[in-house]
C-alpha positions as CSV (number, residue, x, y, z in Angstrom):
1,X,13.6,-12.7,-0.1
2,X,12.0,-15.5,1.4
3,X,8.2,-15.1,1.8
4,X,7.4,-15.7,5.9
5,X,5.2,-18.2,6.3
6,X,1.6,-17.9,8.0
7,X,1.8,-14.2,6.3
8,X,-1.8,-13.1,6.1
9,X,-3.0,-12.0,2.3
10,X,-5.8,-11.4,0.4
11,X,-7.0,-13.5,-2.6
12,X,-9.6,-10.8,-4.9
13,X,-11.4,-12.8,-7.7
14,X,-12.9,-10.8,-10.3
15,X,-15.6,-13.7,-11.6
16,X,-17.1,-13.6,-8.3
17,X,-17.2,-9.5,-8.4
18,X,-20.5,-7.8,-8.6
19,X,-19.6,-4.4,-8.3
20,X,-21.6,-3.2,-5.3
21,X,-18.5,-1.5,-4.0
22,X,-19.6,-2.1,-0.1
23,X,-15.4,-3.0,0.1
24,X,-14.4,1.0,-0.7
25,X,-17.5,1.8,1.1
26,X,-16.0,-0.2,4.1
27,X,-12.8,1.4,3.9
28,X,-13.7,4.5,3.6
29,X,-16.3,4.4,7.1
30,X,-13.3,2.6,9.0
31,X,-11.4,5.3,8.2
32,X,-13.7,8.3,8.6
33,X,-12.8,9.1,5.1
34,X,-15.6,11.5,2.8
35,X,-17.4,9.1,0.3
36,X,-19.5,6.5,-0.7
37,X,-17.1,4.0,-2.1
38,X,-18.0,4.7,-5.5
39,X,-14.2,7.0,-6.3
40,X,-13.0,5.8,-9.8
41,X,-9.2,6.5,-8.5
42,X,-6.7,5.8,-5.5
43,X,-6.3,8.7,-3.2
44,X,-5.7,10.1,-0.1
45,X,-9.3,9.5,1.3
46,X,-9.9,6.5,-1.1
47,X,-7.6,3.6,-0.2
48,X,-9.3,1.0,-2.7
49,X,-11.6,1.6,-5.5
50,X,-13.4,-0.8,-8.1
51,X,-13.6,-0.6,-11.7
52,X,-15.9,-1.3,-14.0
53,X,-13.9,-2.9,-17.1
54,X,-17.5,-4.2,-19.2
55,X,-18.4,-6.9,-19.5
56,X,-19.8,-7.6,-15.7
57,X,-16.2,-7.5,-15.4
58,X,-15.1,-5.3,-12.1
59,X,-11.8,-5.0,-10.6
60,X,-10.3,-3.5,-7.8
61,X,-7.1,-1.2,-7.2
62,X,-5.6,-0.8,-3.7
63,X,-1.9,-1.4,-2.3
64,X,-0.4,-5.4,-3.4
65,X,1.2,-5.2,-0.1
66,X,4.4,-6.5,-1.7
67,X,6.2,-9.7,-0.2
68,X,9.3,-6.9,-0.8
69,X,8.2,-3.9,-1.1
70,X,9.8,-1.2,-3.4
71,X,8.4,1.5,-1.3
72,X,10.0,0.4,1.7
73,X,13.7,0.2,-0.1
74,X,13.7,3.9,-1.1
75,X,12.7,5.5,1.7
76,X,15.5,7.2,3.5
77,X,14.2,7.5,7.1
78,X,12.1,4.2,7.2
79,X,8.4,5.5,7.3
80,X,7.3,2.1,5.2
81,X,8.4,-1.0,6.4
82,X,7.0,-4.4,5.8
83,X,5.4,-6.3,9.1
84,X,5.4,-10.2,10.0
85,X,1.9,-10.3,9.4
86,X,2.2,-9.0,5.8
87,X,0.6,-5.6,5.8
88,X,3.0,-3.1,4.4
89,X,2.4,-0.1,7.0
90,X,3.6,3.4,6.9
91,X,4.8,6.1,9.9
92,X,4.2,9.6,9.3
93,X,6.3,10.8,12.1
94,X,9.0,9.7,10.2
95,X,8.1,10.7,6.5
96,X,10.4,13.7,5.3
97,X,8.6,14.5,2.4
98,X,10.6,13.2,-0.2
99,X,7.9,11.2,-2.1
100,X,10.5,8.4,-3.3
101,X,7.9,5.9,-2.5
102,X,5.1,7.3,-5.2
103,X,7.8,6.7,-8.0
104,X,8.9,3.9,-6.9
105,X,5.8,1.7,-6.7
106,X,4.7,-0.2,-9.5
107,X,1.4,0.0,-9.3
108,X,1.1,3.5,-8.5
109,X,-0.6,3.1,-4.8
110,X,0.7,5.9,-2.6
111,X,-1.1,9.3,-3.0
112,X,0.2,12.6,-1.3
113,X,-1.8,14.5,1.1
114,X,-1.2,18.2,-1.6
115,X,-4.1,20.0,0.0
116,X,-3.0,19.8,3.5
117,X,0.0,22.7,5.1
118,X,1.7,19.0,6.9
119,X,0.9,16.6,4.2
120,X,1.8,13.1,4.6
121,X,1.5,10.0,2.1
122,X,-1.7,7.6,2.6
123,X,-2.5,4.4,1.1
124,X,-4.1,1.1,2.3
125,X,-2.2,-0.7,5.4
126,X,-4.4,-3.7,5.1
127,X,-6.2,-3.3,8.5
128,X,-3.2,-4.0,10.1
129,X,-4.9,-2.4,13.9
130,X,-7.9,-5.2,12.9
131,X,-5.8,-7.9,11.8
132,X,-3.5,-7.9,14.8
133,X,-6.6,-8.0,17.4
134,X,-7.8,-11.4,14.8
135,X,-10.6,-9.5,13.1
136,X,-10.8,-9.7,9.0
137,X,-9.9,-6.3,6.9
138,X,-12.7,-4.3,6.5
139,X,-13.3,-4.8,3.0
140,X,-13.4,-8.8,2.9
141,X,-15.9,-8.7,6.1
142,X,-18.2,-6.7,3.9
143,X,-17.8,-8.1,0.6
144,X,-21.4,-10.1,0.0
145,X,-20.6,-12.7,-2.4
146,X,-17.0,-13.5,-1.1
147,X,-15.3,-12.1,-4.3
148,X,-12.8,-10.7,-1.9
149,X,-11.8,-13.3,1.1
150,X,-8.4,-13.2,3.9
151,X,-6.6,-15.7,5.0
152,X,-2.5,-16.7,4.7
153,X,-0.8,-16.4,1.8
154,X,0.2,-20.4,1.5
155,X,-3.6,-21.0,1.9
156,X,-5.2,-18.6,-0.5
157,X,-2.3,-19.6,-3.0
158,X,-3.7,-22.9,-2.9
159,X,-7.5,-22.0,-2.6
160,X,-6.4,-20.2,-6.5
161,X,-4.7,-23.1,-7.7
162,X,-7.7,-25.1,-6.7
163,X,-9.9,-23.5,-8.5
164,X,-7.9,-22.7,-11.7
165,X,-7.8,-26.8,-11.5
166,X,-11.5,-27.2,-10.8
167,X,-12.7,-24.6,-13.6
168,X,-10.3,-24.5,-16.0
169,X,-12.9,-23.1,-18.4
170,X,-13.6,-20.2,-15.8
171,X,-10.2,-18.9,-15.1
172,X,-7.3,-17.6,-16.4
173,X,-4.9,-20.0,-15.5
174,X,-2.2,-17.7,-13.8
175,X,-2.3,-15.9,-9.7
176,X,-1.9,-12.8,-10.3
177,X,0.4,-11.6,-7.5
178,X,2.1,-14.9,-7.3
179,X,5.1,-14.3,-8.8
180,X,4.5,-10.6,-10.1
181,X,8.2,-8.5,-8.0
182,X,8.3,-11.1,-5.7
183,X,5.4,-12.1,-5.0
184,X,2.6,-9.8,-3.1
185,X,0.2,-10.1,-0.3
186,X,-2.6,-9.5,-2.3
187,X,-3.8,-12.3,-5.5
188,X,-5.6,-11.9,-8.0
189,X,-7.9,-14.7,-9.9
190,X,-9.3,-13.0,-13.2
191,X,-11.8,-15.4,-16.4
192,X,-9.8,-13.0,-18.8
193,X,-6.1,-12.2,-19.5
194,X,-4.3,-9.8,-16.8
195,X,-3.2,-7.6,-19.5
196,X,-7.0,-6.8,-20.6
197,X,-7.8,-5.5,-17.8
198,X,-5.3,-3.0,-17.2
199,X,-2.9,-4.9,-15.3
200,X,0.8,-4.8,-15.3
201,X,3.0,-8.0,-17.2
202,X,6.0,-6.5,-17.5
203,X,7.0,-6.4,-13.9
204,X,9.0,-9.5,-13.3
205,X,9.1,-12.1,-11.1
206,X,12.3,-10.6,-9.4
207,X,11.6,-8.3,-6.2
208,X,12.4,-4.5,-7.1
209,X,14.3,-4.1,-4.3
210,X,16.6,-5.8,-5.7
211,X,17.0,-4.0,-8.7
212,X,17.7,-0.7,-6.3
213,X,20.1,-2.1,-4.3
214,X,22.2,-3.1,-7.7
215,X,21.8,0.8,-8.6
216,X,22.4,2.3,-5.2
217,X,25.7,0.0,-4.6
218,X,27.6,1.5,-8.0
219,X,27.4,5.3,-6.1
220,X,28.4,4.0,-2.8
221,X,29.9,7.3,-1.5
222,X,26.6,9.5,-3.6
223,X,24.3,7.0,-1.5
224,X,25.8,7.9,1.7
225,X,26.3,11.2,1.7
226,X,22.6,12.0,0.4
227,X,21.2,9.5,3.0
228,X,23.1,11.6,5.3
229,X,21.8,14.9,4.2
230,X,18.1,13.2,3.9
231,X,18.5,12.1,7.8
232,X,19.9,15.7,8.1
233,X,16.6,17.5,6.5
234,X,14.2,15.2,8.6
235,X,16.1,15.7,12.3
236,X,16.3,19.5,11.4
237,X,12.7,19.2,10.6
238,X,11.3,17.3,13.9
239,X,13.4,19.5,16.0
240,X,12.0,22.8,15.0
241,X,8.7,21.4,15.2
242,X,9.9,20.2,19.3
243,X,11.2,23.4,19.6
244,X,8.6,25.4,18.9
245,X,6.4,23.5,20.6
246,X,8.5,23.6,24.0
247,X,8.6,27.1,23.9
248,X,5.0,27.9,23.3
249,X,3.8,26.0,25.6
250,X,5.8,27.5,28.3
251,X,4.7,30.7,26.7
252,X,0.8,29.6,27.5
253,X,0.0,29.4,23.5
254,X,-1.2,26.7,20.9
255,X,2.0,25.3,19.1
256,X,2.3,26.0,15.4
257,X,2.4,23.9,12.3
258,X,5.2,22.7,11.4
259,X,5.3,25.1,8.2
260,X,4.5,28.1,11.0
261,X,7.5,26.8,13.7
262,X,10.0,26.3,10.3
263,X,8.8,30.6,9.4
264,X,9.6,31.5,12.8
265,X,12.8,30.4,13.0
């Protein structure tokens, strides 16, 4: 898949990283979430978190924001889908459920809603509502020291490059996020090996996608007929929920939830 170009990114580099966490903190007041940034793991109220790895060595976990993402190829009824501007985004109105897109991820980014009755999945969508109105994400506006900064992909790709070339002694000389499934919206710069600080090398450079696709086209019939049934589940779904919301309100009362309108009927 060719990468677009202009695509807006992030470039995250961990010798500049001081640990304050005022990016999760960020996040987390944009989106009205409980917390003070500090979370040690990805959930459904914490859409980025940073990690102390020793060392003065901190590194933060949130959604690459693939060039192709894997999440988007599984799901049956389309809630992810990848935007021109590069923020992978997801629609909740569509979501049946199903969860394909917390296996299918690589690095282990979208978290399920279990304590809610209408749970949905959450993760990061990269300030997509900010970014289209020309402000910065939330967490490179607030990063202090600049150890997270936005910009297009072609220019912080270069910007990584440049430094790698300017402090060889400094960095590890690979982008994380470069190459890594096709490339991803978000890069990494790191002084230390990838693989010491938890992260993933044996991904590929080859987008996942692709991989699915080579699977899903040797059960053509199996594929269609459960993407049928899949659509099927999800329409039922959304109509009982329309239903039973028509009728209440012609009844005068407060509609259900969509657990409540499926008991009724």
């Amino acid at each position: 898949m060719a990468i677009p170009h202009g695509q807006r990114a992030l470039l995250i580099d961990i010798t500049r990283c001081i640990g304050c966490r005022a990016c999760s903190a960020a996040c987390q007041e944009l989106h009205q979430f409980p917390g003070d940034g500090t979370d040690a793991e990805l959930s459904a109220t914490a859409y980025t978190v940073v990690l102390d790895k020793g060392e003065d060595r901190y590194v933060r976990k949130m959604c690459m924001h693939c060039v192709d993402p894997s999440c988007a190829s599984v799901c049956p009824v389309g809630a992810f889908s990848k935007t021109a501007l590069g923020p992978v985004t997801y629609d909740s109105n569509r979501c049946l459920g199903c969860r394909y897109c917390m296996v299918a991820c690589p690095f282990g980014v979208p978290k399920y809603e279990w304590s809610k009755a209408v749970p949905s999945v959450r993760k990061c969508d990269f300030c997509v509502e900010r970014q289209k109105a020309g402000q910065l994400p939330a967490c490179a506006e607030a990063c202090p020291v600049e150890a997270t900064v936005a910009g297009t992909r072609e220019e912080l790709l270069a910007e990584a490059h440049r430094r790698i070339r300017e402090e060889p002694g400094k960095y590890h000389p690979h982008v994380y996020g470069e190459t890594e499934v096709g490339g991803t919206s978000v890069l990494m710069l790191s002084p230390v090996p990838f693989e010491s600080l938890g992260f993933r090398m044996d991904l590929g450079s080859g987008p996942l996608p692709t991989l699915t696709w080579e699977a899903l086209s040797k059960v053509p019939a199996v594929v269609s007929l459960g993407g049928a049934a899949l659509f099927g589940v999800f329409w039922i779904t959304h109509r009982r929920q329309e239903v039973a919301a028509a009728e209440q309100a012609a009844a005068g009362t407060e509609p259900k939830s969509g657990k409540e309108a499926g008991d009724a009927r």
